[in-house]
C-alpha positions as a Markdown table, in Angstrom:
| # | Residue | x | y | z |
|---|---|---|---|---|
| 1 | Unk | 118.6 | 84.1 | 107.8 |
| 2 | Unk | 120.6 | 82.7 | 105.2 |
| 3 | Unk | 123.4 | 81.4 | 107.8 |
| 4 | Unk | 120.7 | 79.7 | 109.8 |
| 5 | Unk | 118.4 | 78.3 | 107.1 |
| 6 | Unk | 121.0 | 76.8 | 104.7 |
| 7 | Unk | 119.0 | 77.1 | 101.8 |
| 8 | Unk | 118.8 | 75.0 | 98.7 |
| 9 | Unk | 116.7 | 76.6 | 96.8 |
| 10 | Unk | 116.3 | 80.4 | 96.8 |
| 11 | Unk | 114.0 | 82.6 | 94.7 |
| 12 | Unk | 113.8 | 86.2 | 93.9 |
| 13 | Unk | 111.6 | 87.5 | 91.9 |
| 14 | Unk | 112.5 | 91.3 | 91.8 |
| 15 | Unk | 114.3 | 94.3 | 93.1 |
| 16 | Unk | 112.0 | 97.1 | 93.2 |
| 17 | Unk | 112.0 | 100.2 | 95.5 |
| 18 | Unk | 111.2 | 99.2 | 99.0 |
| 19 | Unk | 112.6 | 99.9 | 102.6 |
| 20 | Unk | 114.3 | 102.7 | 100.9 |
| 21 | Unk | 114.3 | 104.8 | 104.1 |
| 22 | Unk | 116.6 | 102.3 | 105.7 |
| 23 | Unk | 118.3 | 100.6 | 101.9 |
| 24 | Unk | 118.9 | 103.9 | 100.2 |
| 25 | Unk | 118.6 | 102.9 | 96.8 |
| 26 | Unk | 118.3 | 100.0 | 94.3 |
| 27 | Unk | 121.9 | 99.6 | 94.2 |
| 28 | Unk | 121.3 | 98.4 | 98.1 |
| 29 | Unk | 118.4 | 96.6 | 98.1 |
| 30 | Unk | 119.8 | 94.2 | 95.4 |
| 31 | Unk | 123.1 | 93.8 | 97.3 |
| 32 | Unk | 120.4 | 93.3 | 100.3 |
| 33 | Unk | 118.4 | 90.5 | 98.3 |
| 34 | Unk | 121.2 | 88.7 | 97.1 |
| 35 | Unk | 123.1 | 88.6 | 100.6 |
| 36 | Unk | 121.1 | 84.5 | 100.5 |
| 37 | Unk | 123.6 | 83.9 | 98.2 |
| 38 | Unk | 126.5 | 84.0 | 100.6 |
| 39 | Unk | 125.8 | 80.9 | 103.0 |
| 40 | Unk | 124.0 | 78.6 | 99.7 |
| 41 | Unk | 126.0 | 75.7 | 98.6 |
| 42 | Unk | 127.1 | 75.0 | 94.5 |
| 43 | Unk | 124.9 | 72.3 | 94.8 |
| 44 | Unk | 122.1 | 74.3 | 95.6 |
| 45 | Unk | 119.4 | 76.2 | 93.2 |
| 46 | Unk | 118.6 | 79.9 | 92.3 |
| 47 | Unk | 115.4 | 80.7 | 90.6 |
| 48 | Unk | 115.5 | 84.5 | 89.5 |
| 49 | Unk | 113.6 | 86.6 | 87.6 |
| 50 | Unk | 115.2 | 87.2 | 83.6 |
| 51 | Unk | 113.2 | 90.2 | 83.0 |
| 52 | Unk | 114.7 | 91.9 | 85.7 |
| 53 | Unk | 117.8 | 94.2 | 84.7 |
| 54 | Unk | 119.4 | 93.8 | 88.4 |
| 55 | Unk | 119.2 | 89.9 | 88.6 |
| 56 | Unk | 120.6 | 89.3 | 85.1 |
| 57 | Unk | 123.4 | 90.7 | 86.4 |
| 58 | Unk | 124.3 | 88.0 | 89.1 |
| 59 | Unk | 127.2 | 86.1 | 88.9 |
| 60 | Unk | 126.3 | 83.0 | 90.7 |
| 61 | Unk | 128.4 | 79.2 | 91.1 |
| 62 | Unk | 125.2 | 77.9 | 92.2 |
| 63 | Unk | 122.9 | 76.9 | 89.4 |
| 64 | Unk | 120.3 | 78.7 | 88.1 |
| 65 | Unk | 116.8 | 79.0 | 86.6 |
| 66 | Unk | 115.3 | 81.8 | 84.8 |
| 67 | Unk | 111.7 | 82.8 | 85.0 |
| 68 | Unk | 110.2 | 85.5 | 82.8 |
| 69 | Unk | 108.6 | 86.9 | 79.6 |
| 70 | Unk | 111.8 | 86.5 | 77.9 |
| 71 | Unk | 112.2 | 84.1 | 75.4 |
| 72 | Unk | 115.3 | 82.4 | 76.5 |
| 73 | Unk | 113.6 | 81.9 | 80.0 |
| 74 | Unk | 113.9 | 78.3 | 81.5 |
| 75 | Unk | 110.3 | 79.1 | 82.0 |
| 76 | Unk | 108.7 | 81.8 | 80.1 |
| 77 | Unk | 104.7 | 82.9 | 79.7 |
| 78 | Unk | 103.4 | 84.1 | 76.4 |
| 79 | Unk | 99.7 | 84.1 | 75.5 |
| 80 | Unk | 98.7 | 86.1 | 78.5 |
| 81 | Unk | 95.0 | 86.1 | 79.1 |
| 82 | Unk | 93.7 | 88.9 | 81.4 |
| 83 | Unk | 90.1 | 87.0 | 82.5 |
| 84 | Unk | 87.4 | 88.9 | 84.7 |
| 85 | Unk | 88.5 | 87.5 | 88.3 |
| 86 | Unk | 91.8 | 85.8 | 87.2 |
| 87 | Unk | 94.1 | 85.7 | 84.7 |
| 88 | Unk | 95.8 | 82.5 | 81.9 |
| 89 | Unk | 98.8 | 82.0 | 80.1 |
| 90 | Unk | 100.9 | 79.9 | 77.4 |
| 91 | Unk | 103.9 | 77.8 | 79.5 |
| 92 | Unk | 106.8 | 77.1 | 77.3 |
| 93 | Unk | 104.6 | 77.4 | 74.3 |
| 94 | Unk | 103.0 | 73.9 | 75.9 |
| 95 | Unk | 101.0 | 73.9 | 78.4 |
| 96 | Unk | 97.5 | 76.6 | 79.7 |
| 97 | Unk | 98.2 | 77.6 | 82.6 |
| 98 | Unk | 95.3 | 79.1 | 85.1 |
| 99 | Unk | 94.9 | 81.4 | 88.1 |
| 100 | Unk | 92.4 | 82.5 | 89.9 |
| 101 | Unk | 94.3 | 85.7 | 91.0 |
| 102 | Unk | 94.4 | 89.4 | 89.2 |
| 103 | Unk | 97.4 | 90.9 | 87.8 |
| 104 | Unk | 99.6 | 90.2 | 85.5 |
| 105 | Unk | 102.1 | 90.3 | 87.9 |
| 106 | Unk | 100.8 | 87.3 | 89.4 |
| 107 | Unk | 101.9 | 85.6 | 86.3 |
| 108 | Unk | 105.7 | 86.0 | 87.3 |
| 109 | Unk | 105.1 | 84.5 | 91.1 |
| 110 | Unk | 103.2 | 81.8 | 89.5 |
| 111 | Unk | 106.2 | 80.8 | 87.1 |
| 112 | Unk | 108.8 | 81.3 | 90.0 |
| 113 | Unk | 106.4 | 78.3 | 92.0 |
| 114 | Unk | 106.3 | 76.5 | 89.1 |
| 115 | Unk | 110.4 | 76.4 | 88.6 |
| 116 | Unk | 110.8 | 75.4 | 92.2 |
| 117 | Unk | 107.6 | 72.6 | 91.9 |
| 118 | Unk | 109.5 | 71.6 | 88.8 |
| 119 | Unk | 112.9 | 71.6 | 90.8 |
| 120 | Unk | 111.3 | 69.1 | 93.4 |
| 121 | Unk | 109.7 | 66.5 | 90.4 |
| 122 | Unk | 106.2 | 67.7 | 90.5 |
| 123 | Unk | 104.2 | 66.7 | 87.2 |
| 124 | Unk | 103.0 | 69.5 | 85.0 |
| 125 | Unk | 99.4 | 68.4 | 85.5 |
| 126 | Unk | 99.7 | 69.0 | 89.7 |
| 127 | Unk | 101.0 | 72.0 | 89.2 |
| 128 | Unk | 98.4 | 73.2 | 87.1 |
| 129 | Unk | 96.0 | 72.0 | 89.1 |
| 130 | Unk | 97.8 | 73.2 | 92.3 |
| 131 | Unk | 97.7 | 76.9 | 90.6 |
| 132 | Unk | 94.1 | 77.0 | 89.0 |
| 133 | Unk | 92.5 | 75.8 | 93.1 |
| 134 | Unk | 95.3 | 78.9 | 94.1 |
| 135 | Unk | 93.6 | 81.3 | 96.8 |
| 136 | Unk | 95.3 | 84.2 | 97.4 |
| 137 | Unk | 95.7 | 85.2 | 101.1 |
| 138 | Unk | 94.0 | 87.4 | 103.1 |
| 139 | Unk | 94.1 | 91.2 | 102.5 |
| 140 | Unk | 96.9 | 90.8 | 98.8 |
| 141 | Unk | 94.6 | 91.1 | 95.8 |
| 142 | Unk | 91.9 | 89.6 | 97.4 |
| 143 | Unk | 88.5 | 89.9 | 95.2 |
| 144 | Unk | 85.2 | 90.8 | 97.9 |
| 145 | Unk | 81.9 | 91.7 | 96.1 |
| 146 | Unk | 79.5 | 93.1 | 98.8 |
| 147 | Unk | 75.9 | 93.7 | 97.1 |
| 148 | Unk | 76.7 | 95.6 | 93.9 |
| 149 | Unk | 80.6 | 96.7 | 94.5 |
| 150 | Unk | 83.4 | 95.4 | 94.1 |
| 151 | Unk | 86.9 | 95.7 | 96.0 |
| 152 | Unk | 90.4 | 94.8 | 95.7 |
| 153 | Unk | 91.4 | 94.2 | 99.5 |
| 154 | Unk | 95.4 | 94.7 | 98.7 |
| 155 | Unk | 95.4 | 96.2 | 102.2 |
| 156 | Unk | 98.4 | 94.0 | 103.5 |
| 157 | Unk | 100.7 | 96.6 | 102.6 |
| 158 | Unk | 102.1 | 98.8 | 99.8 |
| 159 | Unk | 106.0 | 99.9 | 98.2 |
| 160 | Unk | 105.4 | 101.8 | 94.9 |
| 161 | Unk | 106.0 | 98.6 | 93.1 |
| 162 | Unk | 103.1 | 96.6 | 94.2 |
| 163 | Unk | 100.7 | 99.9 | 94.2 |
| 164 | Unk | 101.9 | 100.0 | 90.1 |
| 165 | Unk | 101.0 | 96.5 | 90.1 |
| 166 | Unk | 97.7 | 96.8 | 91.9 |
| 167 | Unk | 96.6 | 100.3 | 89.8 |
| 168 | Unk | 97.4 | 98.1 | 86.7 |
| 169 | Unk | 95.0 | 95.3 | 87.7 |
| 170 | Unk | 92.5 | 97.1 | 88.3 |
| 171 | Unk | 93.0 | 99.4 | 84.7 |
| 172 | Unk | 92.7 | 95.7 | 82.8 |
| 173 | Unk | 89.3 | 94.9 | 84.6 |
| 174 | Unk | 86.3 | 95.3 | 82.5 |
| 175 | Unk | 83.8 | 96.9 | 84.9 |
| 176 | Unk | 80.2 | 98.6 | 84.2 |
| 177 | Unk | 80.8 | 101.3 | 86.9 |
| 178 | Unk | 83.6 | 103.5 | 88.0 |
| 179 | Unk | 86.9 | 102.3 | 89.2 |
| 180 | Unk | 87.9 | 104.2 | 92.1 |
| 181 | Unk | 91.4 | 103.8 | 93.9 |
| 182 | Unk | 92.0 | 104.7 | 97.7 |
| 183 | Unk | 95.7 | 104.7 | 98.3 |
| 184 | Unk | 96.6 | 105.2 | 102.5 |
| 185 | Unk | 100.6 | 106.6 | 102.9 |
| 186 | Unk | 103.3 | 103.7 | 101.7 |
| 187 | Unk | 105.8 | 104.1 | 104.7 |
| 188 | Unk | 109.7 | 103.6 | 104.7 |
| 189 | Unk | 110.3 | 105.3 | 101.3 |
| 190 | Unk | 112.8 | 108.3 | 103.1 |
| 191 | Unk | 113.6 | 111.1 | 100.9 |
| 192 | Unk | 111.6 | 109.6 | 97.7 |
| 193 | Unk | 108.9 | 109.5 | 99.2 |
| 194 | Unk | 107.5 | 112.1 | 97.9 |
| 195 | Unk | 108.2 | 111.3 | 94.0 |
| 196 | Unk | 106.7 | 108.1 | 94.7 |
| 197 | Unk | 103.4 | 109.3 | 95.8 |
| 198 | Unk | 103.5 | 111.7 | 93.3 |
| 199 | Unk | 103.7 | 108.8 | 90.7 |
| 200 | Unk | 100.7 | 107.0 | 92.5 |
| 201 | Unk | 98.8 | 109.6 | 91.4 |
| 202 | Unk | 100.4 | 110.1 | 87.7 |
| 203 | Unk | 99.2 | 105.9 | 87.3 |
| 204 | Unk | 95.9 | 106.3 | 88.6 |
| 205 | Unk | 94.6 | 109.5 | 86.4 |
| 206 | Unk | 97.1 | 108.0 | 83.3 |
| 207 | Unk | 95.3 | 104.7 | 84.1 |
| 208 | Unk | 91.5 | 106.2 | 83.8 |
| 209 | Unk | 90.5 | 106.0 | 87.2 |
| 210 | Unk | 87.0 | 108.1 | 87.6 |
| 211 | Unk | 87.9 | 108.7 | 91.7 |
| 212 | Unk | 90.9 | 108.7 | 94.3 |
| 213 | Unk | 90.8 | 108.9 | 97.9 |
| 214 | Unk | 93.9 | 109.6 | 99.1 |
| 215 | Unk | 95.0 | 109.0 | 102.8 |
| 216 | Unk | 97.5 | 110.2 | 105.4 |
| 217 | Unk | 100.6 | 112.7 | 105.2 |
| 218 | Unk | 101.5 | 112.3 | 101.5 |
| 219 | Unk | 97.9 | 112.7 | 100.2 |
| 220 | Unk | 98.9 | 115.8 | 98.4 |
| 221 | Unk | 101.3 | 114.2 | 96.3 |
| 222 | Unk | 98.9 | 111.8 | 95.2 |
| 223 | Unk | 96.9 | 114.7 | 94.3 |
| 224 | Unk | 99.5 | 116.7 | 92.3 |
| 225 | Unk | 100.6 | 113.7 | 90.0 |
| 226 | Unk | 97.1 | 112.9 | 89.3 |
| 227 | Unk | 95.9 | 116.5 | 88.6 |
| 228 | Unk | 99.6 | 116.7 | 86.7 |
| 229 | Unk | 98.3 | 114.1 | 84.7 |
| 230 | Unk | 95.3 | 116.0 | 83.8 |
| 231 | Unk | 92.6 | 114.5 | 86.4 |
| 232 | Unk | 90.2 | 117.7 | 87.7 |
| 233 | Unk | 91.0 | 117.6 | 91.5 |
| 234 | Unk | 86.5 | 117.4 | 92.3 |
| 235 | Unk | 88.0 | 114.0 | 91.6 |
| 236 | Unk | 90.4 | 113.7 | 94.1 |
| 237 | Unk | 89.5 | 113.5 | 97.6 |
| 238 | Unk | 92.5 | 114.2 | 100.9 |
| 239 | Unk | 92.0 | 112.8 | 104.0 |
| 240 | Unk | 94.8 | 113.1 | 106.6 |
| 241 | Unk | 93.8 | 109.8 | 108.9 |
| 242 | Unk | 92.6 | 106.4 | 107.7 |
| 243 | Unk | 89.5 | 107.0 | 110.5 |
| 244 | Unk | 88.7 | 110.6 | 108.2 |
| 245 | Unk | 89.1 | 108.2 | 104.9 |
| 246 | Unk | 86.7 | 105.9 | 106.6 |
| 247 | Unk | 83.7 | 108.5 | 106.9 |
| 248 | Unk | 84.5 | 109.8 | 103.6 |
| 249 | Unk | 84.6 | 107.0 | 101.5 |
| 250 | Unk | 80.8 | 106.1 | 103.1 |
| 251 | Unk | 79.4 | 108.8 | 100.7 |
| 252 | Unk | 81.7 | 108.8 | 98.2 |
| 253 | Unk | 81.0 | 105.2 | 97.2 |
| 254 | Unk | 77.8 | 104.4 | 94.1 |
| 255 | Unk | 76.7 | 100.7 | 93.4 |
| 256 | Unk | 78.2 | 99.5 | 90.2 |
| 257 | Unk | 81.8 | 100.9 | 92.0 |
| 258 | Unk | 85.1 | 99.0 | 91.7 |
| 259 | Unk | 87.4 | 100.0 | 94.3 |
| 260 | Unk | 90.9 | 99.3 | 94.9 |
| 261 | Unk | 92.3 | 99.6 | 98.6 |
| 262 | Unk | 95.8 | 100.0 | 99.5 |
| 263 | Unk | 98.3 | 101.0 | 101.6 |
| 264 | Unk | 101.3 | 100.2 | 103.7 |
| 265 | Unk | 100.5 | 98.1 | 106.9 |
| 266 | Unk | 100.1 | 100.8 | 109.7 |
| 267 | Unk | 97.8 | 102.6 | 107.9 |
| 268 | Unk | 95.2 | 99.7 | 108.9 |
| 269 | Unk | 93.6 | 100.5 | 105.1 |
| 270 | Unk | 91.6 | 97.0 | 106.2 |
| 271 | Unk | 88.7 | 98.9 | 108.2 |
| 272 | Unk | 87.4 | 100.8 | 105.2 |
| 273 | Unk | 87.1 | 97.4 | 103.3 |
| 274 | Unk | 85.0 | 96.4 | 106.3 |
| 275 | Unk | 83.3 | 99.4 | 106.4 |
| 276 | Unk | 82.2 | 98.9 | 102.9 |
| 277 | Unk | 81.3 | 95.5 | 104.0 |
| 278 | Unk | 78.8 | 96.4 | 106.5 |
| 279 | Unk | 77.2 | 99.1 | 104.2 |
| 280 | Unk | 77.0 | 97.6 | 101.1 |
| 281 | Unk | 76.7 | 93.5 | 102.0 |
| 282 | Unk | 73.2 | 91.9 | 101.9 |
| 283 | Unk | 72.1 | 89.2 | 103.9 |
């Protein structure tokens, strides 16, 4: 892609465990992510990630510009605000910074778009405004309030990574009811896959969740990390299909819930967000 794009600008923002079925282990999915490099210009522009041990460790003749928490960023966040449907933060010690999105890692993407908007001479005051009118896509972090739940929709897909990220959103939330996570299989993860899922569950009990629903062929791991991290297993619910989950989850569910939904693209996590839609949304 590289070879046929001819990018000037290129961005990474992490190397986290992904594709590891096919990419074996971080080792290869950073030489992977940094294959861009390879048909990129001196004159062109990298914008990486300075909190992340792998990409401080490129050696690049192309320019580059550091994003992060780290205080000798090129662009660096401080202040960080965790907000009930978004999420604010310091720039440079300068300027506020708002997003209408959950997570704090949304506040890394958001300074990786603001180094490139920089990159092309967009003022400071566009791109805050650009950022705080931000609406995340369909089915990633997306926020849906049907009567008296909530949900998460981060149904697009899943790596252990962004299912951290996720579980830790929805830990920071201030809620009245009980936080609930369904997790469908994350796919492509070869012989870890098992640890991973494992963890998934670890998070979720560590993280105080009051409910899981775990779906497809790696539910039990789920369930062992969680009850490993001391959550009783009437808490924990297997279901081996996503159309099982789906029949479950219509009993399961109280008003007052918050209820995160994830899970890797085939496992079409999406119809139980619509179930809940239908039972729980008034007219």
């Amino acid at each position: 892609l590289s070879e046929i794009a001819g990018p000037t600008i290129a961005i990474i923002t992490n190397i986290g465990p992904t594709h590891l079925e096919y990419l074996e282990d971080l080792d290869t999915v950073f030489k992977a992510k940094i294959e861009i490099l390879e048909h990129m210009d001196q004159g062109a522009r990298l914008i990486l990630n300075a909190d992340d041990e792998y990409l401080r460790k490129i050696k690049a003749s192309q320019k580059v510009t550091w994003f992060g928490f780290d205080k000798e960023a090129d662009f660096r966040a401080d202040k960080i605000n965790l907000e009930p449907d978004g999420i604010s933060f310091r720039l440079n010690g300068k300027w506020d910074i708002s997003l209408g999105v959950l997570g704090r890692h949304n506040v890394y993407n958001a300074l990786a778009a603001i180094a490139c908007a920089w990159d092309f001479g967009i003022s400071i005051d566009d791109i805050k405004d650009a950022l705080k009118e931000f609406k995340v896509p369909n089915m990633r972090m997306e926020v849906k309030r049907f009567g008296d739940i909530k949900i998460i929709n981060d149904t697009y897909n899943a790596n252990p990574q962004s299912m951290k990220q996720a579980i830790e959103a929805l830990r920071d939330m201030v809620t009245d009811g009980r936080k609930i996570l369904i997790a469908g299989d994350m796919l492509e993860l070869g012989t870890f896959s098992g640890r991973f899922h494992h963890l998934v569950g670890k998070q979720a009990a560590e993280s105080g969740f009051d409910l899981i629903v775990a779906v497809g062929k790696l539910a039990e791991y789920i369930s062992a990390g969680a009850q490993e991290a001391g959550m009783s297993e009437r808490k924990i619910k297997l279901c081996a299909v996503t159309k099982e989950a789906r029949e479950k989850v219509a009993t399961l569910i109280k008003k007052g819930d918050t209820i995160l939904v994830k899970g890797s693209r085939a496992m079409r996590m999406e119809d139980i967000v619509g179930d809940l839609e239908a039972q729980f949304k008034t007219t």
